[in-house]
Every structure is written in structure tokens, then in C-alpha cells.
GUDO-769607 format. One record per residue (C-alpha): residue number from 1; chain; x, y, z. Coordinates in nm, 4 decimals. Each point is the difference from the previous one (the first is absolute). Layout:
! GUDO-769607
SITE   k c        u        v        w
SITE NUM A        X        Y        Z
...
***
This chain:
! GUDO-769607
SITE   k c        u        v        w
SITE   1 A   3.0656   0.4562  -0.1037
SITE   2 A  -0.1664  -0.2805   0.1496
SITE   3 A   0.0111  -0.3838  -0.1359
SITE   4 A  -0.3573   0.0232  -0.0904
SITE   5 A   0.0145   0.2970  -0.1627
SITE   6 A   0.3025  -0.1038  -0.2187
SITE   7 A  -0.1737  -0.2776  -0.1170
SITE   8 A  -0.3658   0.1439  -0.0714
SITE   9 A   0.2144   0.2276  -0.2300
SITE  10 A   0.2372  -0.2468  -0.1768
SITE  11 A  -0.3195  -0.1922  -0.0325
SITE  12 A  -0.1843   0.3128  -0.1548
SITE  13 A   0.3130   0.0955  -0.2064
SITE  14 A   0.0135  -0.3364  -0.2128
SITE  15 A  -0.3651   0.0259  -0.0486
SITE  16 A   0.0308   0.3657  -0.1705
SITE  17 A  -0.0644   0.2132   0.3333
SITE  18 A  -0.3367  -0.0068  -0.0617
SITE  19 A  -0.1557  -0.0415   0.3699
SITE  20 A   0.2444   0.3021   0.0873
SITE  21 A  -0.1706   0.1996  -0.3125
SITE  22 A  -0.3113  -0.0589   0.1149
SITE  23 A   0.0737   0.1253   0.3603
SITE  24 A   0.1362   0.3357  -0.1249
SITE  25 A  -0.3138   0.0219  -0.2245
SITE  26 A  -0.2122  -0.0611   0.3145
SITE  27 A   0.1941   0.1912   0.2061
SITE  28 A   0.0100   0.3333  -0.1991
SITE  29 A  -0.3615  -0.0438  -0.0604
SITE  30 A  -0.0368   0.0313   0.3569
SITE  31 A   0.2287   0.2657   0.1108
SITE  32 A   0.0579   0.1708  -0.3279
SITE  33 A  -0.3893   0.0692  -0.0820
SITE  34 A   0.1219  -0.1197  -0.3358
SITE  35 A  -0.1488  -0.3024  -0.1150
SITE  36 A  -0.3782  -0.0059  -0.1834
SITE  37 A  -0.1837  -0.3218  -0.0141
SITE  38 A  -0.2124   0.1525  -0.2885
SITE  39 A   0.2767  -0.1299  -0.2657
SITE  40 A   0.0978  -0.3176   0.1416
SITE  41 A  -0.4240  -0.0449   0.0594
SITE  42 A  -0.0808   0.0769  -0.4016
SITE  43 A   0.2554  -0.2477  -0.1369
SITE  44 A  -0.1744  -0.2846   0.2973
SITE  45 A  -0.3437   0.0674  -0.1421
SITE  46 A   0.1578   0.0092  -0.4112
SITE  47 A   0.1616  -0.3402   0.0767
SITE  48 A  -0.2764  -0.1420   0.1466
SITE  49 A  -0.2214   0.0782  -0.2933
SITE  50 A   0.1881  -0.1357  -0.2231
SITE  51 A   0.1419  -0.3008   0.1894
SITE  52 A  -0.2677  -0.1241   0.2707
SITE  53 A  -0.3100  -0.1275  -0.1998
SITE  54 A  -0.1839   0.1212   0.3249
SITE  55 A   0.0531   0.3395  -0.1141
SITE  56 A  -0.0348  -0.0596  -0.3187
SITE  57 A  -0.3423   0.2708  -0.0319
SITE  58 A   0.0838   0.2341   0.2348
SITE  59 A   0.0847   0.3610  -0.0825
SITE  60 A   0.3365  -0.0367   0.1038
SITE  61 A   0.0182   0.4563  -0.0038
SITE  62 A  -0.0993  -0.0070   0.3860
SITE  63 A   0.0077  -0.1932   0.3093
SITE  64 A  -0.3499   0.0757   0.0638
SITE  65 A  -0.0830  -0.2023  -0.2641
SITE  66 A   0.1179  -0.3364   0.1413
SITE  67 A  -0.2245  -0.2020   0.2271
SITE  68 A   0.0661  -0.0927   0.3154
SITE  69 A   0.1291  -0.3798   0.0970
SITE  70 A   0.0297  -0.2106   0.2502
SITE  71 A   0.1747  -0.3437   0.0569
SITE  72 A  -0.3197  -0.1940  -0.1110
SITE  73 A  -0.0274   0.1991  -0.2903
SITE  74 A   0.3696  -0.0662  -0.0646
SITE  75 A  -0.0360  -0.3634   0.0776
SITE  76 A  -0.2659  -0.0573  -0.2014
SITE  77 A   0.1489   0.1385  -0.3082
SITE  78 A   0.3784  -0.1175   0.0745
SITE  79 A   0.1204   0.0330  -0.3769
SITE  80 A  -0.1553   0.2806  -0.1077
SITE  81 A   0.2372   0.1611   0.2496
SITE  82 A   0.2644  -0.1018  -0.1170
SITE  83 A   0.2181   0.2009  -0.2111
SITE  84 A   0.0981  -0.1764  -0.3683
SITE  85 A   0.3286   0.1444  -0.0104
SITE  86 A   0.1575  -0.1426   0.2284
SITE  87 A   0.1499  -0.3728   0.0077
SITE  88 A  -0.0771  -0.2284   0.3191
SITE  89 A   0.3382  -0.0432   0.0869
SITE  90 A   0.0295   0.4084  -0.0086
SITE  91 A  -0.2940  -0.0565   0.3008
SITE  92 A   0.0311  -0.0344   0.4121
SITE  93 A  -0.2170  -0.1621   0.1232
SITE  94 A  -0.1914   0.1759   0.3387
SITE  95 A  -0.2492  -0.2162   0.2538
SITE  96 A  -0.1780   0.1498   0.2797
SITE  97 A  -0.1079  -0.2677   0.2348
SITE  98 A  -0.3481   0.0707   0.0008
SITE  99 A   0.0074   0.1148   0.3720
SITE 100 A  -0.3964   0.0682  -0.0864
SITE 101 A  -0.0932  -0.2929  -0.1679
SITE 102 A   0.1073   0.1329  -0.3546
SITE 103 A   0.3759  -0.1591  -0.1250
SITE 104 A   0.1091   0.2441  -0.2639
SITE 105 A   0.2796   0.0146  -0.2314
SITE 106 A   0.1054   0.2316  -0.2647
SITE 107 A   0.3073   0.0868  -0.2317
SITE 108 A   0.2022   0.2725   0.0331
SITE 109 A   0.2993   0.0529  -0.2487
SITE 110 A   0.4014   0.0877   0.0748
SITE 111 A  -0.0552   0.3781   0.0031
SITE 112 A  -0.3030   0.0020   0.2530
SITE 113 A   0.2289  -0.2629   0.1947
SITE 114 A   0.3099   0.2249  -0.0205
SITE 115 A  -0.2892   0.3428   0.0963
SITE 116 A  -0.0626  -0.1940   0.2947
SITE 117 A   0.3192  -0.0528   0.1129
SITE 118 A   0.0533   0.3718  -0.0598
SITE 119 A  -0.3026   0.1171   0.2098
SITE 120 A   0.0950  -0.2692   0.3127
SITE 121 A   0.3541   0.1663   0.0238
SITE 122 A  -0.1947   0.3686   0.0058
SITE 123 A  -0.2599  -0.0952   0.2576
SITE 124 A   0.2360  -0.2236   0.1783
SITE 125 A   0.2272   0.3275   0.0561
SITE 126 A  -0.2969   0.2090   0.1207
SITE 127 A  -0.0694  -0.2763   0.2326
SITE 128 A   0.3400  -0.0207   0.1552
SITE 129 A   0.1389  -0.2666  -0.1887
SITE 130 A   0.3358  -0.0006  -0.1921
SITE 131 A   0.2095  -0.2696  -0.1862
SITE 132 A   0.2140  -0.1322   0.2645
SITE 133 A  -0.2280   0.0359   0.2921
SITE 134 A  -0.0847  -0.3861   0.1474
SITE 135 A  -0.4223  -0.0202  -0.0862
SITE 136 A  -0.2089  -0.1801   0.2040
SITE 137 A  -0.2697  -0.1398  -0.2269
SITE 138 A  -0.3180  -0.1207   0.1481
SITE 139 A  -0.2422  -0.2090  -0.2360
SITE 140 A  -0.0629  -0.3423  -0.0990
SITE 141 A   0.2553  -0.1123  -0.1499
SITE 142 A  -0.0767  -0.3314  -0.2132
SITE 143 A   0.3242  -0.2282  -0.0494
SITE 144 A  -0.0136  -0.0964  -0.3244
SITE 145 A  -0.0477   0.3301  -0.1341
SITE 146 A   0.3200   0.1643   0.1699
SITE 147 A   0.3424   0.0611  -0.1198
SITE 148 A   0.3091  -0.2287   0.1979
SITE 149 A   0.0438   0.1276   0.3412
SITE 150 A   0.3123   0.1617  -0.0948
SITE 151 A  -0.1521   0.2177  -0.2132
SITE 152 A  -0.1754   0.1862   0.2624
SITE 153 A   0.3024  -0.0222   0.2240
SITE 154 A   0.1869   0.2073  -0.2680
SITE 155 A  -0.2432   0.2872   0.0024
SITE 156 A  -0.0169  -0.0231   0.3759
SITE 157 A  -0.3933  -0.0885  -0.0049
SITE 158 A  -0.1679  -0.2413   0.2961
SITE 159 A  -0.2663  -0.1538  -0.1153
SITE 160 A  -0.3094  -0.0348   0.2725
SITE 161 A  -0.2760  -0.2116  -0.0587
SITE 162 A  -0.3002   0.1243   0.1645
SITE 163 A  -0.1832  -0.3378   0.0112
SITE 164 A   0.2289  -0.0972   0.2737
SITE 165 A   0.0464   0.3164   0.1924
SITE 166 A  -0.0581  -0.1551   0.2993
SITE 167 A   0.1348   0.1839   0.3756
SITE 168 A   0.3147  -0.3394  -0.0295
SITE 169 A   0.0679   0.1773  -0.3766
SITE 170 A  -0.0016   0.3953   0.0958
SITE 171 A   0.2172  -0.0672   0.2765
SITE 172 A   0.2290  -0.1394  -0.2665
SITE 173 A  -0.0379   0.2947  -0.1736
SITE 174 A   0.0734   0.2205   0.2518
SITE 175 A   0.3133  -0.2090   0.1095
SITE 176 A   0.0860   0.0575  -0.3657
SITE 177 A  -0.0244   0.3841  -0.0057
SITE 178 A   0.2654  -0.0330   0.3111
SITE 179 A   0.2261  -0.1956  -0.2112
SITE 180 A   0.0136   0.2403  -0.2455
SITE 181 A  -0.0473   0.3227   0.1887
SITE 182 A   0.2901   0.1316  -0.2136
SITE 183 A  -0.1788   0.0498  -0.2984
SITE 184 A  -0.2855   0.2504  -0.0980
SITE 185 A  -0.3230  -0.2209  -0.0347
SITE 186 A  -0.3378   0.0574  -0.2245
SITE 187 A  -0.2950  -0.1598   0.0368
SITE 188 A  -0.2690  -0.1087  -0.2523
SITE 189 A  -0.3037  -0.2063   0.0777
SITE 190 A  -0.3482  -0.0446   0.1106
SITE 191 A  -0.1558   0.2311   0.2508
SITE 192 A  -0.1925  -0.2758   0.1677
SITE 193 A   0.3786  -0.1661   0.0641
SITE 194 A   0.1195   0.2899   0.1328
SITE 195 A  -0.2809   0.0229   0.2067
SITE 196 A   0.0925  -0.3639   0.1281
SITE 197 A   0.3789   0.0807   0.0403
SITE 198 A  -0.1590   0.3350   0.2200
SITE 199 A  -0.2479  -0.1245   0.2018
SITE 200 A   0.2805  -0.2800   0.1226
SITE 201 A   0.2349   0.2645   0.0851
SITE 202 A  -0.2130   0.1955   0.1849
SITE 203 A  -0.1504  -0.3359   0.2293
SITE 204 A   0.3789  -0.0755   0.0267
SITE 205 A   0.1159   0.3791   0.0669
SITE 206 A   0.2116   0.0008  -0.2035
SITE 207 A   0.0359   0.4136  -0.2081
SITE 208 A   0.3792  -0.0265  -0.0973
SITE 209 A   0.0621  -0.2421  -0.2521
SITE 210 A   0.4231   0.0716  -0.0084
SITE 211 A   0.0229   0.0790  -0.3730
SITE 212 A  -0.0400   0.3118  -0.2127
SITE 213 A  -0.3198   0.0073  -0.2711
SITE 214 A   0.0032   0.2492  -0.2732
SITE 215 A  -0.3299  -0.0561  -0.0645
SITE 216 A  -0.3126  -0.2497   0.0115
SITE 217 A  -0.2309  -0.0454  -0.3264
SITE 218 A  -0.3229  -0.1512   0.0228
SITE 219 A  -0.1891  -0.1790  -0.2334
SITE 220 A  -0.3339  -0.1827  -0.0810
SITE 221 A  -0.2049   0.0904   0.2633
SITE 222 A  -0.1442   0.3189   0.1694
SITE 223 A   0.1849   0.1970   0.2032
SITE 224 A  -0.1244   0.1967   0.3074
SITE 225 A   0.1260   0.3050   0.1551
SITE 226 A   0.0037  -0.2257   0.3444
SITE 227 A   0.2098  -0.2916  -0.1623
SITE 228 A   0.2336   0.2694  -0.1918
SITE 229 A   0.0929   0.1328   0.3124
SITE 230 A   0.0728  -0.2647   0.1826
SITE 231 A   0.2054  -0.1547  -0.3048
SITE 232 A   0.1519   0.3321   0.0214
SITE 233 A   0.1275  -0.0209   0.3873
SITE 234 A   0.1035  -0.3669   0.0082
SITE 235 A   0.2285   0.0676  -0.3179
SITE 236 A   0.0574   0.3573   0.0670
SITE 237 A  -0.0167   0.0714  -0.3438
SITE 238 A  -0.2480   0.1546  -0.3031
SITE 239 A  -0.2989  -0.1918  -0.1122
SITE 240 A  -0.1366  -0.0054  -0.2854
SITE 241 A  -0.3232  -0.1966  -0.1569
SITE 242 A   0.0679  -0.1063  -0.3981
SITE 243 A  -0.2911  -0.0696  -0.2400
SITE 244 A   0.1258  -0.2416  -0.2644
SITE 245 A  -0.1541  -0.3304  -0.1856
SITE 246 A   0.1894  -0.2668  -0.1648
SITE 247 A  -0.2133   0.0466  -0.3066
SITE 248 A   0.1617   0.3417  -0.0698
SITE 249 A   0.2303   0.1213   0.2893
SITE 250 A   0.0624   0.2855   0.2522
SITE 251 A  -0.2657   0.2134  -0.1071
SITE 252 A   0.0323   0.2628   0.3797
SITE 253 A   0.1857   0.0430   0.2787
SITE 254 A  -0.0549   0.2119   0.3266
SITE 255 A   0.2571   0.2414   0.0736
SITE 256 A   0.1728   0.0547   0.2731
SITE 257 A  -0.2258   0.0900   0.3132
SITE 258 A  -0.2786   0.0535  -0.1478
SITE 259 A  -0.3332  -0.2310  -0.1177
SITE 260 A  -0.0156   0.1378  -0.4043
SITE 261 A   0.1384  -0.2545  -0.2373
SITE 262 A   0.2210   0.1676  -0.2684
SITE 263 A  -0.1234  -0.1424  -0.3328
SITE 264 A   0.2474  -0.1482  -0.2494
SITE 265 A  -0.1180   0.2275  -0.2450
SITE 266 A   0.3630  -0.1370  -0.1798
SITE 267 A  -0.1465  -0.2979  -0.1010
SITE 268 A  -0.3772   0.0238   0.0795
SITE 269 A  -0.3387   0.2218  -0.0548
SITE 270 A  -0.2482  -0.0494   0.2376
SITE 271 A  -0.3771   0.1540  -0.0492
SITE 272 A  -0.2649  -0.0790   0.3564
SITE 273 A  -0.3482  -0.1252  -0.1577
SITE 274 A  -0.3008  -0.0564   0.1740
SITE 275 A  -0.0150  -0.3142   0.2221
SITE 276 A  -0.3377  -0.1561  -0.1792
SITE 277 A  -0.0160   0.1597  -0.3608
SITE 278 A   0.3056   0.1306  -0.2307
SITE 279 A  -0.0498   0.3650   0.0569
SITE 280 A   0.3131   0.1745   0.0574
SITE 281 A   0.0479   0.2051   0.3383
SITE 282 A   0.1396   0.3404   0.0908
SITE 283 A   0.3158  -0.0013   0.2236
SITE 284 A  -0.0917  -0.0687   0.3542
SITE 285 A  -0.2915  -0.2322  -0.0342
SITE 286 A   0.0341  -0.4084   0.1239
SITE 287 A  -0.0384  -0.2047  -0.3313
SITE 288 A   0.1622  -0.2544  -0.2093
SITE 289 A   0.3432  -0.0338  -0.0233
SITE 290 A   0.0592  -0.0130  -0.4026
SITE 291 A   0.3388  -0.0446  -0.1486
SITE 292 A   0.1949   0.0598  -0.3379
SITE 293 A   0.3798  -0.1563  -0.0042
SITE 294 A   0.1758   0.1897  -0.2565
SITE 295 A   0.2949  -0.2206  -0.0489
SITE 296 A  -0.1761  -0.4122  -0.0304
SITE 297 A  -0.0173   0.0192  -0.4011
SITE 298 A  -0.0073  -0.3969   0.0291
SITE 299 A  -0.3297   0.0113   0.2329
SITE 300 A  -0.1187   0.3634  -0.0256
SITE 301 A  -0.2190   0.0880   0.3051
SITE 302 A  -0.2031   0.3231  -0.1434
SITE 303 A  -0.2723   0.0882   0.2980
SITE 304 A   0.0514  -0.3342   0.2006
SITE 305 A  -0.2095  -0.0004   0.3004
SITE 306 A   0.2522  -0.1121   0.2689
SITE 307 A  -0.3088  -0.0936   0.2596
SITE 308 A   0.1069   0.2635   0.2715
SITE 309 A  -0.1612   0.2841   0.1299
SITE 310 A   0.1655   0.3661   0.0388
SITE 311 A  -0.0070   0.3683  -0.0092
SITE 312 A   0.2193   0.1988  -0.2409
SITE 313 A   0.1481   0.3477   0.0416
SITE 314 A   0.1901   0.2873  -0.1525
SITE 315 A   0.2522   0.1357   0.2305
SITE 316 A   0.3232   0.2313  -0.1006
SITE 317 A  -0.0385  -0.1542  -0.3369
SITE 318 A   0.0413  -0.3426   0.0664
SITE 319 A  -0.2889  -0.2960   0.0322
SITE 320 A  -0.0407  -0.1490   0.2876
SITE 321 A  -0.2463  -0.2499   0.1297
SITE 322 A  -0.1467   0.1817   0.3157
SITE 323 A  -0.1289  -0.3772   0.1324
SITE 324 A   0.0225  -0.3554  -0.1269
SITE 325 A  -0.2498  -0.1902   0.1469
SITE 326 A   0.0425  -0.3311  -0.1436
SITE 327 A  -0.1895  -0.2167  -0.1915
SITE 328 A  -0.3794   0.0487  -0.0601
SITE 329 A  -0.0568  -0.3474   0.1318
SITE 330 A   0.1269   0.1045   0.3067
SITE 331 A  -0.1812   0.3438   0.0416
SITE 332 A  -0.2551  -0.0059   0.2739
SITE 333 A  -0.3066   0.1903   0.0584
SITE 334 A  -0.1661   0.1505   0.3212
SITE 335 A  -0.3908  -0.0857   0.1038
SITE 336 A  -0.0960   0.3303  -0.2275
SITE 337 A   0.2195  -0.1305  -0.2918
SITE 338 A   0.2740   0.2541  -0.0112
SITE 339 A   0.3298  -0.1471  -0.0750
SITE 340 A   0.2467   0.0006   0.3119
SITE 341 A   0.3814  -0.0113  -0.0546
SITE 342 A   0.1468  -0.3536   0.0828
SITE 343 A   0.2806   0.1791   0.2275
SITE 344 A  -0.2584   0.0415   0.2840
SITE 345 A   0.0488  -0.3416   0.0471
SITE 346 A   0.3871  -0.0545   0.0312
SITE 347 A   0.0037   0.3145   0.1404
SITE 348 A  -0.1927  -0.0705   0.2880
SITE 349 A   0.1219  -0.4102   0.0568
SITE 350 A   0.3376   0.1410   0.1646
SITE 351 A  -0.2129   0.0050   0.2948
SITE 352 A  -0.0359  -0.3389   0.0415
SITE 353 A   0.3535  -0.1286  -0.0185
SITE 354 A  -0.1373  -0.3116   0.1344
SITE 355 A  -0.1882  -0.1102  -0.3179
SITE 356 A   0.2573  -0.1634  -0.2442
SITE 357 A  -0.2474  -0.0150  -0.2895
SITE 358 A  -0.3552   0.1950  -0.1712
SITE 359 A  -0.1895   0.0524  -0.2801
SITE 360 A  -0.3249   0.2058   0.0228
SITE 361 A  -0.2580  -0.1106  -0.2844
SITE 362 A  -0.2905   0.1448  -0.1402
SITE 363 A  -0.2894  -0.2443  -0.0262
SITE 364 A  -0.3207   0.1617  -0.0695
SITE 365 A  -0.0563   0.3669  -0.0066
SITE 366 A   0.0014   0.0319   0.3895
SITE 367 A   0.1548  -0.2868   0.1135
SITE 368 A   0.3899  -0.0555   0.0612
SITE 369 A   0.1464  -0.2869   0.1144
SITE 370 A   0.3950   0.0832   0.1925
SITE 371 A   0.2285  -0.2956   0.0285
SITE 372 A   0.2699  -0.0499   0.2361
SITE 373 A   0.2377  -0.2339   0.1065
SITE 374 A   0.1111   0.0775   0.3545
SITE 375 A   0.1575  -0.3112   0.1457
SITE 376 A   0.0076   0.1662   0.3402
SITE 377 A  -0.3531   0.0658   0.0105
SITE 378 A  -0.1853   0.3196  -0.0350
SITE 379 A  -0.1092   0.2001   0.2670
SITE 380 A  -0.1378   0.3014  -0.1726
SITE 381 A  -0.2681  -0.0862  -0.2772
SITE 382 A  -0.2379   0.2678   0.1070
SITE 383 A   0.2432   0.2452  -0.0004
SITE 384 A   0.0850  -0.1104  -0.3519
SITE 385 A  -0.3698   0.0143  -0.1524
SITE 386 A  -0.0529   0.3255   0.1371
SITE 387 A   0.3037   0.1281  -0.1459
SITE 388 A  -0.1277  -0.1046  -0.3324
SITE 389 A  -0.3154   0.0680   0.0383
SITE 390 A   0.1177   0.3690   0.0237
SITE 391 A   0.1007  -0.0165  -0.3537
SITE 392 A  -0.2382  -0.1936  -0.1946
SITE 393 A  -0.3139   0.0844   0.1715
SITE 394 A  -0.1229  -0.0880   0.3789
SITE 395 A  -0.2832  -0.2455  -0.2033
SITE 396 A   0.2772  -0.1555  -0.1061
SITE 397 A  -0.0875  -0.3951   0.0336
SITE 398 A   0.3824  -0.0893   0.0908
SITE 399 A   0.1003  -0.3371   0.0868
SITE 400 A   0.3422  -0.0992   0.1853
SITE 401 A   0.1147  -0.3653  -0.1653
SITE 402 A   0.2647  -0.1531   0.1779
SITE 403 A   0.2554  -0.2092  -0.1905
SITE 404 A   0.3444  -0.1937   0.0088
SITE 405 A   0.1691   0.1592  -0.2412
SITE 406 A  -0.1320   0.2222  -0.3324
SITE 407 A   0.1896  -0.1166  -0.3528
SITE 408 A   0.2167   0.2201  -0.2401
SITE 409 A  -0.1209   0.0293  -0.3214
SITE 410 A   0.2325  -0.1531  -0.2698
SITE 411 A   0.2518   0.2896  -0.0593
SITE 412 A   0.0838  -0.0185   0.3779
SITE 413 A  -0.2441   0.3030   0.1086
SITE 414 A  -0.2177   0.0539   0.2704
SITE 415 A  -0.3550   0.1537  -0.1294
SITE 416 A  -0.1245   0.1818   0.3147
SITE 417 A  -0.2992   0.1194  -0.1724
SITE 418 A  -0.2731  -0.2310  -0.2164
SITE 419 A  -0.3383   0.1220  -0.1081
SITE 420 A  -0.2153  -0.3034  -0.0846
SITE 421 A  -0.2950   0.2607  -0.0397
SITE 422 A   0.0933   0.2039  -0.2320
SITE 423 A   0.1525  -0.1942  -0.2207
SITE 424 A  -0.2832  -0.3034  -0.0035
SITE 425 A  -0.2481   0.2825  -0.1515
***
């Protein structure tokens, strides 16, 4: 047994062994077919009546009963939220960093925490990672809200921050995976870093990195076929694409080699409304994204719209999410105003290596604007807007804006997509 391991589980041992509870629970509800949500659902919606003044009129019999919120609604009613049972020193405290121009924090109480835990270790394993394994954690990582360094050196984690992943910094990182080409590495980040830490390695030619990957796990962002197979053959290991929020948690994962996200059914229901009015949708239809966590008795979240965009489907009697497409601010629409899938995009950018940086925007109904930053120069702008053009319409108004360099949002993402259109009406 590994150092890591031993002390995740001397950790978990004084605490009661309840993360390793929860992990059998999630497990066997997985692999067993033996776990219902219906139970663990009815006492949510009881509690919530009784404790979350929010709920207070609600027929608490049925889910269908319970409208659907969103982070303004939640915002705008902060208390009423709030279960009265519980203490604020019983809370945690979550933040997101308002990537979108929306900070939002929430509480979430011990047993979500510990639930959390519990479904990280699951989807960690079906992603390739294991205790012990050194993890190579790409994000932005603010100091004064990290542990002491040797913290992370005791459970073998490198933390990568993405602001300044410049070509000087993945060379570093690369010299690093050399140094420690004796250990089994996992990697967790951002695709859009990944796609930095790629596109280097292939202007460099550079395809054997000296160290063995169990797995890479991305997280965020979109990720294309194009960029999960070249992930794939500069790490020469699985990829997989996780769906999670710091609001609630890991809410889907992709298997292995293939695009459908496995639903954490475990922990989470998810029901796909309709993307302008709350009607709910049958299984295979692109709508709303709309979220129950089963286990945040603090903060419950019954119907929370998480702002992305997906399809939902049935298959061997497990849900999946067939697509995630992101958030509906990001969801762009051709010249005839059918909604195109935002992979088009990175999908078809791996074929101009020598851009370092785009975001196509939506500005009117049909009129895009594309900027770049190509310190080289770009040769190839009408092969570009024809390309495009292709997909959202040849009377496409499309615009090539040339710039030095295009910001991350707060969280440390890259939003490839923006509709200003859409979202102005």
C-alpha cells in the first residue's frame, strides 16, 4: 500500500470511515444496480419543507411540484435557502469565481462535504486515477486559499497554474514528468491548458513525454473529439471530459472511449427542460440542464438550473448525458437560427496550429465576429471564413478581428464561444 493511500485511510478512519462509506454506497449503486434515489429524494424534498422557508408551500409529495431555480433566483432570496437546522459553524462555505460575471457562494454541510469526497474517489477511479498515483492538477490556483506546500507534496499532487502556462512553464513541466518517470501520473485540468501544453508539443515535436499516465481528466470546458484525441496520443492514455460545478460537485463523467457522460445518479437527478420556457423534455432532445443534489440538506438545490445545455439518454439502464454543450450563454446559432454545437469550433481550430488564441462571438443574428491572436501573422483568413461560413450560413456577415492576446475569465477558463445576440434579446 502506497503512502498516500495509508494516509487518506488513517485520515478517513479517525473521522468514522465515512468518505470510504460513501464510496461503497456509490460504488454498489453503480455496479450492483442496487441503489434507488427515490428514498434518499423523498426525505430531500420532506426536509426541505419543513426546514427551508423557500419551500415552505410546496407539496413536498413530488418533485414535479418544485419550481425550477437558478443562481439569481437563489441569490436573490439567500436566506430563505437556507436550512434552520443547521448551526453556521456546522456550514462550508463554497465560492465560484464568477467566471461569467456572477460570484456565487453557497453552504453545503459535513455530510454533502464528506458525499463529495465519496463521489471524487469513484469518478477519479473511472478516470484512471488512484490514491498514490502523482496528479498533475491544472487550474488557477489562488495562494492564499491553498493548503502549505507540503500538503500537496504528501498526496503526491503538482499544482499548475494555468494563468502562467506559458511555452518557459510547460517545458518545466515536461522536464518534471522526466524526473519522475517512475511513478504512474494523472492528470486533472482545463481542456484549453491541455490544449496549450499540446499544441507546444506538437510545434516542438515532441510525442513521447518519458513517463507513464493512467489517465487524463478534463474539466471546465468543452471537449472535442479532435482535442480528445490528440490529448489521447501525447499522453498515451484514456480521456475523459467531467461535468462538475463548485456549487454542487461532479454531477457526469465520460467513460472510457466514448463521448456519453455517465450521470452520478449516486448523488444527483437530472431532468432536460426546454431552453426558453420550463417545459420538461423527452430523452434525446437539447434543453436545459436542471439539477436536484440529494445530499446538500444545508443549501438544498431542488431543480437548480445549472446554465448548461445537454441531451439526456437511457442506455442499458443507466443515464447518461448524450452531449453537454455548455452554457446557454455560450450556445450559438446559424443564419436560419438553429442551434449549432460549440465543438465545431475546437474541433475544427486544430487546423490552424499557428493561432495561439480565439473566441467566435455572436453579435447580431447574422453577424459573427472571430478573434485571434496569431503573433506570427495569418496567412489564411479566407480560408477561415469560408470554413465557417459552411456552418452558420454562407450570408453569414463574419468578421476576422485581430488581437494581442484574448483574457481568461476569472476562474482561469477560456470561453471559446460568446453570443452577444442572443442573450441581449
Amino acid at each position: 500500500m502506497n503512502r498516500t493511500s495509508v494516509l487518506f485511510k488513517f485520515k478517513d478512519c479517525l473521522g468514522g470511515s465515512k468518505i470510504r462509506r460513501n464510496y461503497t454506497e456509490i460504488k454498489d449503486h453503480f455496479e450492483s444496480k442496487t441503489g434507488s434515489s427515490s428514498s434518499t429524494l423523498d426525505s430531500l424534498l420532506l426536509h426541505s419543507h419543513i426546514n427551508v422557508s423557500f419551500y415552505k408551500n410546496i407539496d413536498f409529495k413530488s418533485l414535479n411540484n418544485f419550481p425550477i431555480v437558478n443562481k439569481s433566483i437563489i441569490k436573490s432570496n439567500f436566506k430563505e435557502f437556507r436550512a434552520t437546522n443547521f448551526e453556521d459553524k456546522e456550514l462550508i462555505k463554497m465560492s465560484t469565481s464568477g467566471s461569467t460575471g456572477t460570484p456565487f457562494s453557497v453552504y453545503q454541510d459535513k455530510k454533502k462535504k464528506v458525499r463529495n469526497y465519496g463521489d471524487t474517489l469513484y469518478f477519479g477511479n473511472l478516470g484512471g486515477y488512484h490514491l498514490g498515483h502523482r496528479l498533475i492538477y491544472l487550474k488557477i490556483w489562488v495562494k492564499e486559499k491553498m493548503q502549505a506546500p507540503w500538503v500537496y507534496k504528501l498526496q503526491q499532487i503538482s499544482t499548475i497554474d494555468v494563468q502562467g502556462l506559458n511555452d518557459k512553464e510547460i517545458q518545466n513541466l515536461i522536464n518534471g514528468f522526466k524526473k519522475h518517470s517512475h511513478k504512474v501520473h494523472t492528470v486533472l485540468g482545463y481542456v484549453s491548458a491541455l490544449e496549450h501544453i499540446v499544441r507546444y508539443c506538437e510545434k516542438n515535436n515532441i510525442d513521447n513525454l518519458q513517463c507513464k499516465f493512467s489517465g487524463v481528466i478534463t474539466m471546465s470546458e468543452g471537449l472535442s473529439r479532435e482535442s480528445r484525441l490528440k490529448i489521447k496520443n501525447l499522453f498515451k492514455c484514456p480521456v475523459v471530459s467531467r461535468y462538475s460545478n463548485i456549487e454542487n460537485g461532479i454531477m457526469a463523467q465520460q467513460e472510457k472511449d466514448t463521448d456519453y457522460f455517465l450521470v452520478n445518479t449516486a448523488s444527483y437527478i437530472i431532468e432536460i427542460f426546454h431552453p426558453e420556457k420550463d417545459e420538461l423534455l423527452a430523452d434525446g432532445l437539447l434543453g436545459r440542464i436542471v439539477l436536484t443534489d440529494l445530499y446538500n440538506y444545508a443549501m438544498p438545490f431542488i431543480r437548480y438550473d445549472t446554465g448548461d445545455m445537454g441531451v439526456k439518454e437511457i442506455r442499458n439502464g443507466k443515464t447518461y448525458l448524450k452531449s453537454v454543450e455548455g452554457r446557454k450563454l455560450d450556445l450559438l446559432f446559424d443564419t436560419s437560427g438553429e442551434a449549432i454545437t460549440s465543438y465545431i469550433v475546437g474541433r475544427n481550430m486544430w487546423n490552424y496550429l499557428e493561432i495561439e488564441q480565439y473566441q467566435l462571438i455572436q453579435v447580431g443574428e447574422k453577424s459573427y465576429e472571430f478573434k485571434i491572436n496569431c503573433p506570427t501573422g495569418f496567412k489564411r483568413e479566407a480560408q477561415l471564413v469560408n470554413e465557417f461560413k459552411s456552418y452558420l450560413g454562407e450570408d453569414a456577415d463574419f468578421e476576422v478581428i485581430y488581437v494581442e492576446g484574448i483574457p481568461l475569465l476569472n476562474s482561469g477558463k477560456h470561453r471559446k464561444t460568446v453570443n452577444l445576440y442572443r442573450n441581449s434579446i
